[in-house]
N, C-alpha and C positions, 0 to 999 in steps of 0.2 A: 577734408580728411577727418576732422577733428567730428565732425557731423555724423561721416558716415560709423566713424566708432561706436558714439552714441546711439546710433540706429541699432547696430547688430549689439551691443549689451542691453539695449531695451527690450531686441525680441527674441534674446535667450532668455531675458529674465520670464517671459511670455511664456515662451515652449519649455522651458524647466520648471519641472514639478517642484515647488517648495516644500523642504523637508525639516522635518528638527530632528537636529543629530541627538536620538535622545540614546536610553541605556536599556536595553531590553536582558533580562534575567531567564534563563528555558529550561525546563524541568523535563525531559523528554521520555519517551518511553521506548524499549527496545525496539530490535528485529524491523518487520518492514513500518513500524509506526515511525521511525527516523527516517524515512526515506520519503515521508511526505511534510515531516517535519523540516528536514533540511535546505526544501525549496523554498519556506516560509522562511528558513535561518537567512538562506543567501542574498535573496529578494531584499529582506530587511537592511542586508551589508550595502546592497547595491544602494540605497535610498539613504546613507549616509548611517548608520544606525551601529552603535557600537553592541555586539550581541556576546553574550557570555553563557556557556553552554554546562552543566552541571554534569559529570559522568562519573561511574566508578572503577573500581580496577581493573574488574572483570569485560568490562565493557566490551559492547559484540560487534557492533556498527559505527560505534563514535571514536575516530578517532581523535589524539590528544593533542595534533596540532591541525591546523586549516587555516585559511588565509581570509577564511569568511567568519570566523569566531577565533574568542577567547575560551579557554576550559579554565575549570575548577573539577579538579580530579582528586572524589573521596576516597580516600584510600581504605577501603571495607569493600566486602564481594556484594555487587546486587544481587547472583543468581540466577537473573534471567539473560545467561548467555547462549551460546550458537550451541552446543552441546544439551543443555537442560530443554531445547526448544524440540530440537531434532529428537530425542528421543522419546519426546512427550509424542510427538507427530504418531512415530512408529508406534508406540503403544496404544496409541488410538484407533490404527491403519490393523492391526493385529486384534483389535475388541470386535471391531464391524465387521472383518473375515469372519471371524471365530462362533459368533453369540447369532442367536436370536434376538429378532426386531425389540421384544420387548424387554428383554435381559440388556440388550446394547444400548437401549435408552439408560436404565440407571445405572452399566457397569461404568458408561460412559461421565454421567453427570457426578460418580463418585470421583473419577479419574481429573475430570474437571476441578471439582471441590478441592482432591487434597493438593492438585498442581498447584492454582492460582494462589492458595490458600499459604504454600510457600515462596510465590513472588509479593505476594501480599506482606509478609510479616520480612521477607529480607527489604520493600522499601522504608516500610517503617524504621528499621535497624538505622539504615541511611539517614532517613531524617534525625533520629536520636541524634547518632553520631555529629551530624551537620551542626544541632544546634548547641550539644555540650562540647564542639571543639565552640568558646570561647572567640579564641585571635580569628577564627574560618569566618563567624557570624559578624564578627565587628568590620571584617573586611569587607563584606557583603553589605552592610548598614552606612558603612563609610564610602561606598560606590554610588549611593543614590540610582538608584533603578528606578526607572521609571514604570515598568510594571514586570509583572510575571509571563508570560507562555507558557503553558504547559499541555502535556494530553493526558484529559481524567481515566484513563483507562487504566492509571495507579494513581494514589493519591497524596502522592510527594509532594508536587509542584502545589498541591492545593496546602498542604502544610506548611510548605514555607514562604506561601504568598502568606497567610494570614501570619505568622509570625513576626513577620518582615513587614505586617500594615502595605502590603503593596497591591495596587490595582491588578484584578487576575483576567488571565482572556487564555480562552480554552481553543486549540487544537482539537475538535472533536469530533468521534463518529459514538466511541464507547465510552460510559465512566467504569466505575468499579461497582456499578449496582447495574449493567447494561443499556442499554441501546440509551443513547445520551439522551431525545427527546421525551423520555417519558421520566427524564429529573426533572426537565423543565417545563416542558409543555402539556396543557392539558391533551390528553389520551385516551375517548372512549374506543373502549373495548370491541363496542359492537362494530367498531370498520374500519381502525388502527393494529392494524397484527403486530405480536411481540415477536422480534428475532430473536433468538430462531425456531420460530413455532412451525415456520413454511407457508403460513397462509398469506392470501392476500386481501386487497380491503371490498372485498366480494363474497361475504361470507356465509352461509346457510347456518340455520338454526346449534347444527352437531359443530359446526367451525369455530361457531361464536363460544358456544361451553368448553370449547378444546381451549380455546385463544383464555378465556377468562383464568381457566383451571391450571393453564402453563403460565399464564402470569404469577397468581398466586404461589407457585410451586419455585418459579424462576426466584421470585424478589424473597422466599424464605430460603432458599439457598444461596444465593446472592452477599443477604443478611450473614449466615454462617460462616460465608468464604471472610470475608471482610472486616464485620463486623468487631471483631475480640480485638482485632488488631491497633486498625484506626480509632477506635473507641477507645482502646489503652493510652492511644498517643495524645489524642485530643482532650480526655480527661485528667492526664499526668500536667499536660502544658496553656490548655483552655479553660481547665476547669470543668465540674462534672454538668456546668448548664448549659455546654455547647455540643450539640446533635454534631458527629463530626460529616453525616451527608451535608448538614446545615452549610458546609463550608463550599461546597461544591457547588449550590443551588445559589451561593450568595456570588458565584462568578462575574462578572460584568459582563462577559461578550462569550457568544461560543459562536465560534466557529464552525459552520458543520462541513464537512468532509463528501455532501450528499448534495442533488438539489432535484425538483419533480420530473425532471425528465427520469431518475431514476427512483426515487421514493414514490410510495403512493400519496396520496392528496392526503392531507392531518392539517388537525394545529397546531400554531406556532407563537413562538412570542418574539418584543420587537429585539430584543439581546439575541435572539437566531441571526445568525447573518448566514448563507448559502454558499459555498464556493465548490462546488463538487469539481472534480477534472482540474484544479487550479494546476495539479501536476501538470497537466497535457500543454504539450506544446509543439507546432507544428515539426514536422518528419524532418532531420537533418540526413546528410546521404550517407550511406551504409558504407563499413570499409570494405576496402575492395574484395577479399576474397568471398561476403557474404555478396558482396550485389555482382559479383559471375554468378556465383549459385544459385540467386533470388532470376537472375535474366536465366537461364538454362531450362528454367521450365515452362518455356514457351507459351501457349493460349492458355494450359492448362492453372498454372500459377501455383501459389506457395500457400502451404500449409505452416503455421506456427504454432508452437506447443510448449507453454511453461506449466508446473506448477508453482510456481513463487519460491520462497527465499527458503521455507520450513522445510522443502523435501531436498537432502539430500539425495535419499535413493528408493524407488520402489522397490517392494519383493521383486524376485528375477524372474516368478512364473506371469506377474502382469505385467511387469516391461515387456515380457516376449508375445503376449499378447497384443499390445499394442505395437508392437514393430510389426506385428505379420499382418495386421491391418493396416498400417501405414505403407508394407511392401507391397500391395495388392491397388494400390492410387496411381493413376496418371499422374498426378499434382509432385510436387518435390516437400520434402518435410524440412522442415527447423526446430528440433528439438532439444532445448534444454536440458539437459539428462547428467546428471553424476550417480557414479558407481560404474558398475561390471557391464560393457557391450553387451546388450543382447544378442542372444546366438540367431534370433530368426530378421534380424536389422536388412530391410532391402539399399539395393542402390541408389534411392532416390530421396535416402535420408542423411539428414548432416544431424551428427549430437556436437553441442557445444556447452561447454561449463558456463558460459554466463552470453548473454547477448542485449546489444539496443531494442530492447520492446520497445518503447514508444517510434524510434526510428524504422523499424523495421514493419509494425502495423500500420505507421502510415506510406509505406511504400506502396504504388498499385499494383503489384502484385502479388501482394496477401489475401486470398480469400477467407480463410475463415481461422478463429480463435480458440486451439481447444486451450482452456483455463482453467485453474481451482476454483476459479471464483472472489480471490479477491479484490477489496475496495478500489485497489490502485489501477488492477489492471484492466477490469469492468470499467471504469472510467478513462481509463485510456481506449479502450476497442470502441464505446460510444463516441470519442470525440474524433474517432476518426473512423467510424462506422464500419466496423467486421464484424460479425456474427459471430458468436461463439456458442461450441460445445463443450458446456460445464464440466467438472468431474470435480464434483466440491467435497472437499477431506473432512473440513474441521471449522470450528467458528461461525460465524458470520456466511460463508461462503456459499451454504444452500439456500439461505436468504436471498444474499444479492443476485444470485442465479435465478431463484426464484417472482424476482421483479424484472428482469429481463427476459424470460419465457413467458412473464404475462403477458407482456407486452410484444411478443411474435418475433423476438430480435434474437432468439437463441435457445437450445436443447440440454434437457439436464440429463446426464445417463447415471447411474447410481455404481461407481467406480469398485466398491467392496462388492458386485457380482456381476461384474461387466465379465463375458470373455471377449474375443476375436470378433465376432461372427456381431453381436450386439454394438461392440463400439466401431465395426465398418459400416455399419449401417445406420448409425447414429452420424458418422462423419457424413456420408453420401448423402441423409436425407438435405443438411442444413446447407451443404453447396448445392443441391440440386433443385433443392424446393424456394423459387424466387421469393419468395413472403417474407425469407430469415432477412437475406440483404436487403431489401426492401425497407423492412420494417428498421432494421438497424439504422439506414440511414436517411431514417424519417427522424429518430433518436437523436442522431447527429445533427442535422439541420437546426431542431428545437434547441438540442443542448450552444448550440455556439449563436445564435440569435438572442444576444443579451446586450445591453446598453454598454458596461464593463466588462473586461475577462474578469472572473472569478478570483483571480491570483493580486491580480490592482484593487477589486472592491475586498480583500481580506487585508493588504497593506493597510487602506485606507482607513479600515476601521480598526485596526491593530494602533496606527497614528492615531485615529481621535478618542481613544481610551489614553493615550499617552497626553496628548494636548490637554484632555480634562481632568488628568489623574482619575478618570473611574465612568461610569455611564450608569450612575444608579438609576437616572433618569427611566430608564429605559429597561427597568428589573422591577422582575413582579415583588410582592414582598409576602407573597402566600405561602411560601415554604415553611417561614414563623407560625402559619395556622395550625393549631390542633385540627387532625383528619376532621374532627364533627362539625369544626367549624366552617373547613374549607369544603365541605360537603356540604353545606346549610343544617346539618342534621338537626342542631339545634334549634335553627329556626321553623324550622317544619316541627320538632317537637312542641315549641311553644307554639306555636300557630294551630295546631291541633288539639293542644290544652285549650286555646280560648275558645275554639270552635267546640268539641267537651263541654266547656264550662257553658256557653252561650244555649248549648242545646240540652244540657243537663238544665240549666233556669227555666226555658221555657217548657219544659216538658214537667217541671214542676211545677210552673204556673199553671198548667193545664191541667195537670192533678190537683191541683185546690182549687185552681173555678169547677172542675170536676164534683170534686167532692163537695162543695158550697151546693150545688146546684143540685145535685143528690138531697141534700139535705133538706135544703126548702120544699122539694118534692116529695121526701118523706114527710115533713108537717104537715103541709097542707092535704098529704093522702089520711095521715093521721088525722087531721081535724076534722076532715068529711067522715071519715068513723065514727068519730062521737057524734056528731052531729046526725 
């Protein structure tokens, strides 16, 4: 008896994963950025991990109690709630109707500017706040965290890791100066496209000067959004000799939110760690009254259709557009939809205010995914291979479409001039033409063909920044360079002075053996004269 105990505590201590209950700190960022954040918060609970989650009043998606976190609830507005998002959406949705191509580029990136520009300065608020409430910081100092979580797509969390001396690990797709790998990783231009430029890493001559020229234009507006704000914070409480990107770049781990089955090929460094789809997780079974509806449409199968968390409600004349194309399908539809029925809605459509995406995509009778395009759900249709038909709003999202129609897994139709007749035929081509499924779930295949899921190699290394308090080991320290130096420029400058200098000496030894040599030739011409 006393044996066989022995035996079964020996080979659980085997099959259980050894954890250290340590204290994890998380700086999160609104809207669907929590909702990728939160699989990391729970995973963390699951693995013994005491997590403490940082929110404000206003707060959109977090709420203040949970059974998988502790909160610390600033009492100050952040701003960036359900309301400030939604109508940014609309105002965006009403510039690309309205404008021409080249007007909606800057009415747009103005629109951009002054938004972000005031989620920017209400997180700062929050941090002020954070660090002159006194008893808040001490409580936080007196809890020993072992590190920080945060996503740099604001730059709180990165403000009060370094305040707080505590080890940082990034949550990341975006920071506050864009697409995260080109804070950290080297980036050439010539075959790395900036999001959201649209291109891909196959670029022609005019591609390459578009990609270089929206770079420079991105990171000087970028600079403007950002810049006044965090630079007030960091010089008020760092001192004016800390770059406040400096603190984002000094990260220990990022996380990336991506991995090549959907990015294109680039560099990387060894603090990138991959986890794309760490959300995805296989298909649980659908409640009942969605799986009648999901089986009712016989061979034909099910159509699914969100666009994410930002749209409330289309205008009523492209809802109705898309209903009367949706009514004109053998297929059955699953549509995501708040606001006003459309009047031209056939019988073979279900609207619902919120549904199981990932459950429902991976159901086999989903064929295809119309989407906005973002991160979360693109990564979900690859890990369980649907094709989809883009209709990307805002952000990031003609991007990521963009890396999935290169790769043959899906259709981008351009939603501000779509009518009827364009997005039925945009549907028809991508269920009919085998290449789309095909390709998607050649996607799928690659993407789930990994040593680790994604979701265990991102615990993993979230623990071993905890275990070593930090992975400087493994962080470039080139961010400290002056551009001329991290460019060599300097040394190509001096290497080109001595090359100058070496070919300047000899070209003057050459003009005085020159002219020596002249010279004796003149004597001697001169002497046979007299002579």
């Amino acid at each position: 008896m006393i044996f066989c105990l022995a035996s079964i505590i020996s080979l659980l201590a085997v099959i259980t994963p050894a954890t250290h209950g340590g204290k994890v700190l998380v700086f999160p960022h609104e809207g669907s950025h929590w909702v990728n954040m939160k699989v990391l918060v729970e995973a963390l609970h699951s693995r013994g991990h005491t997590v403490t989650v940082i929110r404000v009043a206003d707060s959109w998606y977090l709420s203040e109690t949970s059974p998988y976190y502790n909160t610390v609830t600033v009492d100050i507005a952040g701003g960036g709630n359900e309301d400030f998002y939604r109508l940014f959406v609309s105002e965006v949705i009403k510039i690309n109707r309205n404008k021409g191509s080249t007007w909606t580029r800057f009415a747009l990136d103005m629109e951009l500017k002054d938004k972000f520009s005031e989620v920017h300065k209400k997180v700062c608020e929050v941090v002020v706040y954070m660090i002159e409430n006194k008893e808040l910081m001490k409580s936080l100092q007196d809890a020993k965290y072992d590190v920080v979580l945060t996503d740099p797509a604001n730059g709180g969390g990165v403000m009060l890791a370094h305040y707080l001396g505590l080890p940082l690990v990034f949550n990341a797709r975006w920071t506050v100066h864009g697409e995260a790998h080109f804070a950290i990783a080297p980036s050439p231009l010539s075959y790395v496209p900036l999001p959201p430029s649209e291109l891909t890493d196959q670029m022609t001559f005019f591609e390459r000067v578009k990609n270089m020229l929206f770079y420079s234009m991105r990171m000087h507006l970028y600079k403007q959004v950002v810049g006044p704000h965090y630079s007030a914070l960091s010089n008020h409480y760092f001192g004016p000799d800390v770059d406040y990107f400096s603190l984002f770049q000094a990260a220990d781990l990022w996380l990336m939110r991506v991995d090549f089955v959907f990015e294109f090929p680039r560099p990387t460094m060894p603090n990138v760690i991959y986890m794309g789809g760490f959300q995805c997780k296989p298909a649980k079974p659908l409640p009942q009254h969605l799986e009648d509806f999901v089986q009712s449409s016989g061979e034909h199968g099910v159509i699914l259709m969100s666009l994410g968390t930002l749209i409330g409600e289309l205008p009523h004349d492209l809802a109705d557009e898309i209903a009367a194309a949706f009514a004109k399908l053998p297929q059955k539809v699953i549509w995501r939809h708040k606001g006003d029925r459309p009047t031209t809605l056939g019988n073979n459509t279900l609207l619902v205010d919120w549904m199981p995406q990932n459950d429902l995509l991976g159901h086999p009778k989903i064929k295809l995914f119309v989407a906005h395009g973002g991160t979360n759900g693109v990564q979900e249709a690859i890990y369980h291979g649907v094709p989809i038909l883009g209709l990307p709003l805002i952000f990031d999202q003609r991007d990521n479409l963009v890396r999935i129609e290169a790769r043959g897994a899906g259709k981008i139709i351009d939603i501000f001039t779509m009518n009827e007749d364009i997005f039925f035929q945009g549907v028809q081509e991508v269920l009919n033409e085998p290449s789309y499924i095909m390709n998607m779930q050649r996607l799928s295949r690659l993407h789930r063909d990994q040593p680790m899921k994604p979701l265990d190699t991102a615990l993993f290394w979230i623990e071993f920044v905890m275990r070593h308090k930090g992975a400087a080991h493994l962080r470039t320290e080139s961010y400290k360079m002056p551009w001329y130096s991290y460019h060599s420029v300097d040394v190509m400058l001096i290497l080109a002075g001595v090359v100058l200098i070496i070919l300047g000496t000899f070209a003057a030894l050459i003009r005085c053996l020159c002219s020596k040599l002249c010279l004796r030739t003149k004597d001697k011409y001169d002497l046979k004269k007299l002579k």
